[in-house]
C-alpha positions in Angstrom: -16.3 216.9 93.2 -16.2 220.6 94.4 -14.6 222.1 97.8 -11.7 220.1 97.5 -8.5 221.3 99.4 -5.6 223.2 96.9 -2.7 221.2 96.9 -0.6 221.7 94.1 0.4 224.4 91.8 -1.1 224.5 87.7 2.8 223.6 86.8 2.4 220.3 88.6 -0.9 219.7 87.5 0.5 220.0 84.1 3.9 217.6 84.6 0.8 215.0 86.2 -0.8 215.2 83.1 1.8 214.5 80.9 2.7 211.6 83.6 -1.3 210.2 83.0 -1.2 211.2 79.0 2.3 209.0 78.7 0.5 205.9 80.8 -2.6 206.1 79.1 -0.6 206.3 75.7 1.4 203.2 76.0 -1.2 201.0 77.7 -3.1 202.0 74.9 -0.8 200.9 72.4 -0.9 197.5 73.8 -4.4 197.3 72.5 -3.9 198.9 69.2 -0.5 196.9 68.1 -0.6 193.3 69.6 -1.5 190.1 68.1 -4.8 189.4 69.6 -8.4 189.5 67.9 -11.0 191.7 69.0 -12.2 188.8 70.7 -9.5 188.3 72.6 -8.9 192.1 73.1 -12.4 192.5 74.4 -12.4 189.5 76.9 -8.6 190.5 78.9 -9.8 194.0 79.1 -13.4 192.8 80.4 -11.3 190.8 83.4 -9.1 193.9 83.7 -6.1 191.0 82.4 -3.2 193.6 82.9 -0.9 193.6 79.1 1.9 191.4 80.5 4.5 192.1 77.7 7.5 194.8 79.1 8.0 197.2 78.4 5.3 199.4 77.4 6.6 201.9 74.7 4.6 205.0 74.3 4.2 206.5 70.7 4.4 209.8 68.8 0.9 211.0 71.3 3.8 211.5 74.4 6.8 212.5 72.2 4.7 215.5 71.4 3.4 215.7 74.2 6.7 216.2 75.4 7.8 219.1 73.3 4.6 221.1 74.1 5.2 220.6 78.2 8.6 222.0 77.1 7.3 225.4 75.5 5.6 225.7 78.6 8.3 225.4 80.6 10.6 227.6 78.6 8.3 230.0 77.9 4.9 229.7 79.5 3.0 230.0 76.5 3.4 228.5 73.1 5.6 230.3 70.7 4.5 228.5 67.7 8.0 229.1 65.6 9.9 227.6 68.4 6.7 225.0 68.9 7.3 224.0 65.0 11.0 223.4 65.2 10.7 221.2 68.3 7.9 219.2 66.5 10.3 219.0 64.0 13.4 218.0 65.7 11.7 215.4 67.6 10.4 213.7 64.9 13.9 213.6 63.2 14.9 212.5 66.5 12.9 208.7 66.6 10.4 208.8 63.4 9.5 205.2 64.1 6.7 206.1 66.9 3.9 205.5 65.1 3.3 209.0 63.2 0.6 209.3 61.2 1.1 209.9 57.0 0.4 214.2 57.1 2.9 214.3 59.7 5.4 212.4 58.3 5.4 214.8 55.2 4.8 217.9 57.8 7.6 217.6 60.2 10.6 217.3 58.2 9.9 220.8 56.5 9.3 221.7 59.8 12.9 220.5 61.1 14.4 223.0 58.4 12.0 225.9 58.0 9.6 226.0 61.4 8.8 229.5 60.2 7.0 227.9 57.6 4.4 226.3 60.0 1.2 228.5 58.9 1.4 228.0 54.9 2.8 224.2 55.3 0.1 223.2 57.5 -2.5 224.6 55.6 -1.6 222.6 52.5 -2.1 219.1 53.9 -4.9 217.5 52.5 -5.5 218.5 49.4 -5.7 222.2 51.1 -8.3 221.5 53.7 -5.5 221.2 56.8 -5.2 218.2 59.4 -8.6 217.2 61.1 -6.6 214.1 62.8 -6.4 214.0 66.3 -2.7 215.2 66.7 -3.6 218.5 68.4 -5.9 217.1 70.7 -3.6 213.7 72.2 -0.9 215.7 72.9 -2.8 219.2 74.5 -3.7 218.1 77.9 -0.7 219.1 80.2 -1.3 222.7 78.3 -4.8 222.7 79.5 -3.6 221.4 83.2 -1.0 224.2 82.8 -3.8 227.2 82.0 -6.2 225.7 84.8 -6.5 229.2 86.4 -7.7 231.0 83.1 -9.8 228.6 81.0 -9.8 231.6 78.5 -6.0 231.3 77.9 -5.8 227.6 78.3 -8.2 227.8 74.8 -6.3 230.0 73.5 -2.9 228.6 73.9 -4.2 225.3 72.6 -5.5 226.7 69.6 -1.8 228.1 68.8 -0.4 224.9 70.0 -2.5 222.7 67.2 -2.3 225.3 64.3 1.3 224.3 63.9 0.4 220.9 62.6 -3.6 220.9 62.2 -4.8 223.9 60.5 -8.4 222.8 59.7 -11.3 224.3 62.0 -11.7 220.1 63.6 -8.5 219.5 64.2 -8.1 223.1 66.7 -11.6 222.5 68.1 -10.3 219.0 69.2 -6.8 220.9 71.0 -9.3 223.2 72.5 -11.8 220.8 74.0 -9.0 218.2 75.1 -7.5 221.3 76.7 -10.5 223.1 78.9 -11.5 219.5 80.0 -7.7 219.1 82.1 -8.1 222.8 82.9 -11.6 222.1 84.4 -10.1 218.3 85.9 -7.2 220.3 87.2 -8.8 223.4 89.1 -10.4 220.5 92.0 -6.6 220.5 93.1 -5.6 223.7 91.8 -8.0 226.2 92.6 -10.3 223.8 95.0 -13.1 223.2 93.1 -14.3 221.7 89.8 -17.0 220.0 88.3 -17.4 216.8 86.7 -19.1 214.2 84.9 -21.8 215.9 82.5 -21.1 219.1 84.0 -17.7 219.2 83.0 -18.4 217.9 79.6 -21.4 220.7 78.9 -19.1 223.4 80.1 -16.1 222.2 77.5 -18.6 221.8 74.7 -20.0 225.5 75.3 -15.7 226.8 75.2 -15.5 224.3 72.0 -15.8 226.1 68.7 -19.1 225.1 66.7 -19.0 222.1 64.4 -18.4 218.2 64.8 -16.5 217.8 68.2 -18.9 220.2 70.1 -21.5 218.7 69.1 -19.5 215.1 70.2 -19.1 216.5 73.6 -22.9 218.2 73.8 -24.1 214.6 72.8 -21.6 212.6 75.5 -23.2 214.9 78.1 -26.3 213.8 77.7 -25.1 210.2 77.6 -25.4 208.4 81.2 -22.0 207.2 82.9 -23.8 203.8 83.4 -23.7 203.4 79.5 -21.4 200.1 78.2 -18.1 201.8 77.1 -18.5 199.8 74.2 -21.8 201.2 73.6 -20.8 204.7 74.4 -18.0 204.2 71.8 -20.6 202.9 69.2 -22.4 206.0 69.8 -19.8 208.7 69.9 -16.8 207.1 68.3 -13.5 205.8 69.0 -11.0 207.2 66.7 -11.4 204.3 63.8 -11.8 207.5 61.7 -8.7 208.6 62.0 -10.4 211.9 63.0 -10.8 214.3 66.4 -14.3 214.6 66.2 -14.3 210.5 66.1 -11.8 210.6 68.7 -12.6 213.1 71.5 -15.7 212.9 72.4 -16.1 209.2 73.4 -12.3 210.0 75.4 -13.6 212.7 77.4 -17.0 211.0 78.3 -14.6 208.1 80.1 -12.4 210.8 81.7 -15.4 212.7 83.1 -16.9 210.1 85.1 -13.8 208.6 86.8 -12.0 211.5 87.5 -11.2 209.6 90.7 -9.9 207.1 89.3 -6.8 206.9 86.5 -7.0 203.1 86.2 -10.9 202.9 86.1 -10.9 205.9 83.3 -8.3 203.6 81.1 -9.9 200.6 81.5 -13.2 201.7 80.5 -11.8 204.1 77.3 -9.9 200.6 76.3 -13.3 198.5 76.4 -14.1 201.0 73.5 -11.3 199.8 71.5 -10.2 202.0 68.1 -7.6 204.1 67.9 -6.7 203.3 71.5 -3.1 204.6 72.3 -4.7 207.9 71.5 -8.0 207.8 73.2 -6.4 206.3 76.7 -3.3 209.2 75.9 -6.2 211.6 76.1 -8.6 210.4 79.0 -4.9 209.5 80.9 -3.7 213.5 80.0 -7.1 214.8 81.3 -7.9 212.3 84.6 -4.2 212.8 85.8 -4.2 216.4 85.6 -6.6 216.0 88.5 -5.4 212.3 90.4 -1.8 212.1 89.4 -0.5 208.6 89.0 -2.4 207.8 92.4 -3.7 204.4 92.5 -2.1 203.3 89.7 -0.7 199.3 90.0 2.9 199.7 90.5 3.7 197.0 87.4 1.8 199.1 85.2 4.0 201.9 86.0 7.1 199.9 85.8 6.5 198.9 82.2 5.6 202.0 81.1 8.7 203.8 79.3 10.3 206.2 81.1 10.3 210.1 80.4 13.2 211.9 79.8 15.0 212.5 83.0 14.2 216.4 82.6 10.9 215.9 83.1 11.2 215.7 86.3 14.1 217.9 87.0 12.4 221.3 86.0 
């Protein structure tokens, strides 16, 4: 994966990822929310049985998504004051997108007092802070954005999760989701990147220490001809409810078909879980590198739209 030719700029890798992170999201949720068994689930993904019901609607993964791509365009960094209000108001906005019980008593405050991000935070769950994986699902077009300083790209994500996820898991899952699209991203920004285990050893080594690095160390060593579903088995797929049960088995599927944005959801689905957030963060991290290339044009035409702006900037 190295040598390759520079041909677009870290902004666009960023607006790419958000694209793949929106696609992966709401195919995703076609797994997660339908009527089917497991059975069923299991046997339309194995034949790569397209979800035929229109449209697909993505969930709270892309509308936060969404207001972190636009601190970066406002500001080029994360201001997390301004970060906190826009979490807010976008939750007041649609709250029926599938947000999870500490943000639904977080982002309301949040609406009214952003400045109160750091102490509000801190006091979900019982004190201990968020170790869910709202930080991490939403962080990739960040990392895309940072993919000429992996440094800052850590950095910024760990101010772009504190807003909502104040304990030590839920940041080290921002900041792993977040040098893995930096790393995807510098094959077309900077010309070169690695992948596969490579990729995934280098994000574990920029992860803080604790349960996600050692995720990531483990799905390093773990060969990319393992079963998805075993690999999911091993290294979780976000039944949990947690980042460390979430990121690790997402980033294994994104580092071995970083060619490939339809291959990378497919497999991350066969894992089942939590899937609107696992194929929201292989989607973030693969397109940050591919774009929505290859992707079947009826999967693209169910998917909802983004806002028009989106595109505009």
């Amino acid at each position: 994966m190295r040598g390759m030719t520079t041909t677009i700029t870290a902004r666009q890798a960023a607006r790419e990822a958000l694209e793949g992170l929106a696609l992966g999201d709401a195919f995703g949720e076609r797994w997660f929310k339908l009527f089917r068994t497991p059975t069923e689930a299991i046997a339309q993904i194995g034949d790569r049985r397209m979800p035929e019901e229109s449209p697909w609607h993505w969930t709270d993964d892309t509308a936060m998504a969404l207001a972190v791509y636009r601190a970066l365009v406002d500001q080029d960094g994360v201001n997390r004051n301004q970060l906190a209000e826009m979490f807010g108001a976008t939750y007041l906005a649609d709250p029926a997108r599938g947000y999870g019980y500490g943000m639904t008593r977080l982002l309301p405050v949040l609406a009214e007092q952003p400045e109160r991000w750091q102490a509000e935070s801190k006091e979900l769950f019982e004190g201990e802070g968020s170790l869910g994986n709202g930080a991490a699902m939403r962080v990739a077009p960040l990392g895309a954005w940072f993919a000429e300083d992996l440094d800052e790209a850590a950095e910024q994500a760990r101010y772009s999760a504190e807003v909502t996820h104040a304990h030590p898991e839920g940041i080290a899952g921002a900041i792993a989701v977040a040098v893995a699209a930096a790393l995807s991203a510098r094959a077309r920004v900077v010309g070169a990147g690695p992948a596969g285990a490579e990729l995934l050893r280098e994000v574990a080594a920029r992860t803080p220490a604790g349960a996600i690095r050692e995720g990531v160390a483990a799905a390093a060593e773990l060969p990319a001809a393992t079963e998805p579903w075993r690999a999911a088995d091993l290294l979780g797929n976000g039944q949990r409810i947690r980042a460390s049960d979430t990121v690790p088995f997402a980033l294994w599927s994104a580092a071995h078909h970083l060619d490939s944005l339809t291959d990378a959801l497919w497999t991350t689905a066969e894992g089942l879980g939590d899937v609107d957030t696992t194929c929201a963060i292989t989607g973030g991290v693969v397109a940050a590198r591919t774009g929505l290339a290859g992707v079947p044009a009826a999967w693209l035409e169910r998917r909802e739209a983004l806002p028009a702006w989106v595109s505009e900037d």
